[in-house]
C-alpha positions in Angstrom: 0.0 0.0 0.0 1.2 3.5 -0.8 2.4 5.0 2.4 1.5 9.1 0.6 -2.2 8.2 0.4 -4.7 8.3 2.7 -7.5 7.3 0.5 -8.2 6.6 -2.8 -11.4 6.8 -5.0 -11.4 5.5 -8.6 -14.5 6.4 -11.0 -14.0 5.5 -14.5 -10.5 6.6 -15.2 -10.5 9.6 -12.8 -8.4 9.2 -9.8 -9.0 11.4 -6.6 -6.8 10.8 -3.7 -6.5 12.3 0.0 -2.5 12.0 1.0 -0.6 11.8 4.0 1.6 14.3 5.3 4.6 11.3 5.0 6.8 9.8 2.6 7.7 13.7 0.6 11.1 15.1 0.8 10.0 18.5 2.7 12.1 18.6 6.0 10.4 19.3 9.9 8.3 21.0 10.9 6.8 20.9 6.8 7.5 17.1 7.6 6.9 15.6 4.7 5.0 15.7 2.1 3.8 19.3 1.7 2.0 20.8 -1.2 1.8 24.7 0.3 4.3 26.9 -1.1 2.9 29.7 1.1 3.7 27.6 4.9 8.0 28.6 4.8 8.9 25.6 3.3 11.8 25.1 0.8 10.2 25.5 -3.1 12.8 23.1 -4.4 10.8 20.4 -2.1 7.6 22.0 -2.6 7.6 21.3 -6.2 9.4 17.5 -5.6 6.1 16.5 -3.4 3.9 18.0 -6.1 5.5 15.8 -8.5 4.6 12.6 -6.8 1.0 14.0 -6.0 0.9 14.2 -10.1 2.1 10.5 -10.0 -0.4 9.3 -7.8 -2.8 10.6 -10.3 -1.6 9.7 -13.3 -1.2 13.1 -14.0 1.0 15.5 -16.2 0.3 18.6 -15.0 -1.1 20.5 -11.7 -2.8 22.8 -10.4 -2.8 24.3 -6.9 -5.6 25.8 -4.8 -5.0 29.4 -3.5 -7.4 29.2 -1.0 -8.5 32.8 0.4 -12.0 31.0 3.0 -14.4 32.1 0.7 -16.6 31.1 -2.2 -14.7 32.2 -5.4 -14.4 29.4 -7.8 -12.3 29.7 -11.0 -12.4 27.1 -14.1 -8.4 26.7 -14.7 -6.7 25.1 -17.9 -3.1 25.4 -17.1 -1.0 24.5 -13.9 0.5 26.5 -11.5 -1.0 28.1 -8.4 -4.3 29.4 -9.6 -6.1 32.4 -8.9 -7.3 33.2 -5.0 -10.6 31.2 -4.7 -11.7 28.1 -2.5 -13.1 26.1 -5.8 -11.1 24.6 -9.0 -12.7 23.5 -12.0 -11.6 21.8 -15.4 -12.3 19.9 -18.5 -8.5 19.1 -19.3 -7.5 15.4 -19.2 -3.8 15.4 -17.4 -4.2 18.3 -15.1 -4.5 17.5 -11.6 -6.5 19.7 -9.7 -5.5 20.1 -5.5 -7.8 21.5 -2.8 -5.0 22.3 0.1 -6.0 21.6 3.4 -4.6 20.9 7.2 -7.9 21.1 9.3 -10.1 22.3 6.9 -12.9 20.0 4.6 -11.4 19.2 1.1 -14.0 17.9 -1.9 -14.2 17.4 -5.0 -16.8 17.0 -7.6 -16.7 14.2 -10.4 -19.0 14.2 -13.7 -17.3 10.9 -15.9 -20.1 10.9 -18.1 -19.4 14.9 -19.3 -15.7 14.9 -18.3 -15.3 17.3 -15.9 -13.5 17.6 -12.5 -13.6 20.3 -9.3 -12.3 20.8 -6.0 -13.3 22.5 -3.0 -12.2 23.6 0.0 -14.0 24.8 3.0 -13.2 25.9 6.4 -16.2 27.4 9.1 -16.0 30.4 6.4 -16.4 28.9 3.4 -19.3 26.9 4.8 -20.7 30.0 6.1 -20.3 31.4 2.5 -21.8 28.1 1.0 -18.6 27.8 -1.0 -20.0 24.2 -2.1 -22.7 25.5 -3.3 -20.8 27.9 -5.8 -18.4 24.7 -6.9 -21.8 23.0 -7.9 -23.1 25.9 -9.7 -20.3 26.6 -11.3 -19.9 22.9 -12.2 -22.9 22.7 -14.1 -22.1 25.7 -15.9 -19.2 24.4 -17.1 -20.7 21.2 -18.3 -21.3 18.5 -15.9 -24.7 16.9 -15.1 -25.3 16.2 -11.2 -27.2 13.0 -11.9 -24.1 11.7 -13.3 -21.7 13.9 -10.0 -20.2 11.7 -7.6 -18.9 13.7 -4.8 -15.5 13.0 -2.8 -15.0 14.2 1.2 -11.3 14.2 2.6 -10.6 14.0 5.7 -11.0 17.0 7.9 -11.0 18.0 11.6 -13.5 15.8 13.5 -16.7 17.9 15.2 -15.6 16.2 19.1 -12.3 18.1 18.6 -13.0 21.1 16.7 -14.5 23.0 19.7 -15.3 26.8 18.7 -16.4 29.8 20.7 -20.4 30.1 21.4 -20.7 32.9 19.2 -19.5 31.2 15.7 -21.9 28.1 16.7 -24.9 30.7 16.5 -23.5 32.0 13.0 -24.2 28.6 11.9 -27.6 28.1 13.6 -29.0 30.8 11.7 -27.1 29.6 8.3 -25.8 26.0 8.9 -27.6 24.5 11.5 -26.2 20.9 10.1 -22.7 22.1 11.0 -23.8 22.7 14.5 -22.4 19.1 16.8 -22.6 20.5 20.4 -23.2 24.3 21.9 -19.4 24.4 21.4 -18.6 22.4 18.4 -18.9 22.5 14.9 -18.8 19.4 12.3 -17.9 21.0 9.3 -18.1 18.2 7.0 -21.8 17.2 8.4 -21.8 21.5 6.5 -20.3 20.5 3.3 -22.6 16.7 3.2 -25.7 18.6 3.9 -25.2 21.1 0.7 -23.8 18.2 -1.2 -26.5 15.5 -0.5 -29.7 15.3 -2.4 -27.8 16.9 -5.4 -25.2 14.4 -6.5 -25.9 10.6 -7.4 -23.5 9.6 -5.0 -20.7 10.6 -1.8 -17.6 9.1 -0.7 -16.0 9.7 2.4 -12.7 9.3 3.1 -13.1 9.5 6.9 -10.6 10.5 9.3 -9.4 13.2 11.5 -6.3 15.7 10.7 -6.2 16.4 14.9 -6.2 13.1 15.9 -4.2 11.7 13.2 -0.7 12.7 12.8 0.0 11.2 9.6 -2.2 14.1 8.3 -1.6 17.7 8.8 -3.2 20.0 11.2 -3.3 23.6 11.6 -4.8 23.0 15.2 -2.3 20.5 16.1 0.5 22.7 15.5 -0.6 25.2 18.0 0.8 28.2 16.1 4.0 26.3 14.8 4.6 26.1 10.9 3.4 22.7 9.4 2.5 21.4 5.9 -0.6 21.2 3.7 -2.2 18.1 1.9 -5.3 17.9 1.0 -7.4 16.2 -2.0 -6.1 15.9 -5.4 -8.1 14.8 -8.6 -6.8 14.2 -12.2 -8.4 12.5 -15.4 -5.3 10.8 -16.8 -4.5 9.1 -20.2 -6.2 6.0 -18.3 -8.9 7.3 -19.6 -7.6 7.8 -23.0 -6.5 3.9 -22.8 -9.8 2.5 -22.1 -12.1 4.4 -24.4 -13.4 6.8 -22.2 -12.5 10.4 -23.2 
């Protein structure tokens, strides 16, 4: 088994994967398989543990989530670090897309029927600002049917140890009561489900918790320190090309 992945979902020649944080070449405290280039870490091993994301994917190119915790969502055909926005989008076979994420609720979108790919990524902003609701909007409009959509959940901070202060639990009651866990605690991928479900044929969850977990990053766990990004990355590859289905 590939120690880099977390979890793997295969759907028709598109692979999407949640990694690790180990087996990369990034040194401590980026320990070791970052994908942030914004976190401190050295580019040179930045861009190595990019490469083997691309691997894992079957991939050629990439392109890398600028998250800024809101709902801007940009359809990208060339790799690099794309635009500010907490939603990627594209039709292009061979370019990996990457939702970054330590704490925060990675997703992505699948349409294998119309060929098209997205990833999200939401923290308690971005469900505030319904950020998966602009990734499926924008989805559609750039081709994909949701009775064909099969969505994919990384793994996030759990809702027992992402305890919050009163007042952001009542944001959510009035907005996103499906978030709300406890008077203290929020689940933010029971947020992100309860957008999701209902509109896509079908959701995998690739369940576990970045706090509890140390062989995936946290913010939280850090306490303030510097640490790495992973996250959820999604390519259509020449698999596809191989069996027929692009």
């Amino acid at each position: 088994m590939n120690t880099q992945v977390f979890g793997r979902v295969s759907i028709e020649g598109i692979e999407a994967i949640a990694l690790n944080r180990t087996s990369g070449t990034s040194l401590p405290p980026f320990d070791s398989l970052n994908l942030a280039s914004y976190v401190g870490d050295d580019p040179h091993h930045v861009t190595a543990n990019l490469e083997i994301a691309k691997e894992l994917v079957l991939a050629n190119e990439i392109s890398v989530m600028n998250a800024e915790h809101g709902n801007t969502v940009h359809v990208v055909t060339k790799p690099g670090i794309a635009n500010p926005g907490d939603g990627l989008i594209t039709n292009q076979t061979d370019l990996a897309l990457v939702a970054l994420a330590a704490d925060c609720v990675p997703f992505g979108l699948v349409d294998p029927v119309n060929r098209v790919i997205a990833v999200g990524h939401a923290g308690w902003r971005g469900v505030l600002a319904n950020v998966m609701q602009s990734l499926v909007d924008e989805f559609v409009a750039s081709g994909a049917q949701l009775s064909h959509t099969q969505a994919i959940i990384g793994p996030a901070i759990c809702a027992n140890c992402y305890e919050v202060p009163a007042q952001r639990v009542e944001q959510f009651r009035k907005v996103r009561p499906e978030a709300i866990s406890t008077p203290r605690n929020l689940d933010l991928v029971a947020g992100v489900k309860s957008v999701l479900i209902g509109q896509v044929a079908q959701i995998h969850e690739l369940v576990g918790c970045t706090f509890e977990n140390p062989d995936l990053f946290s913010y939280r766990r850090a306490a303030g320190e510097p640490t790495g990004r992973g996250g959820l990355v999604i390519a259509m590859s020449n698999f596809a090309k191989q069996n027929g289905n692009e």
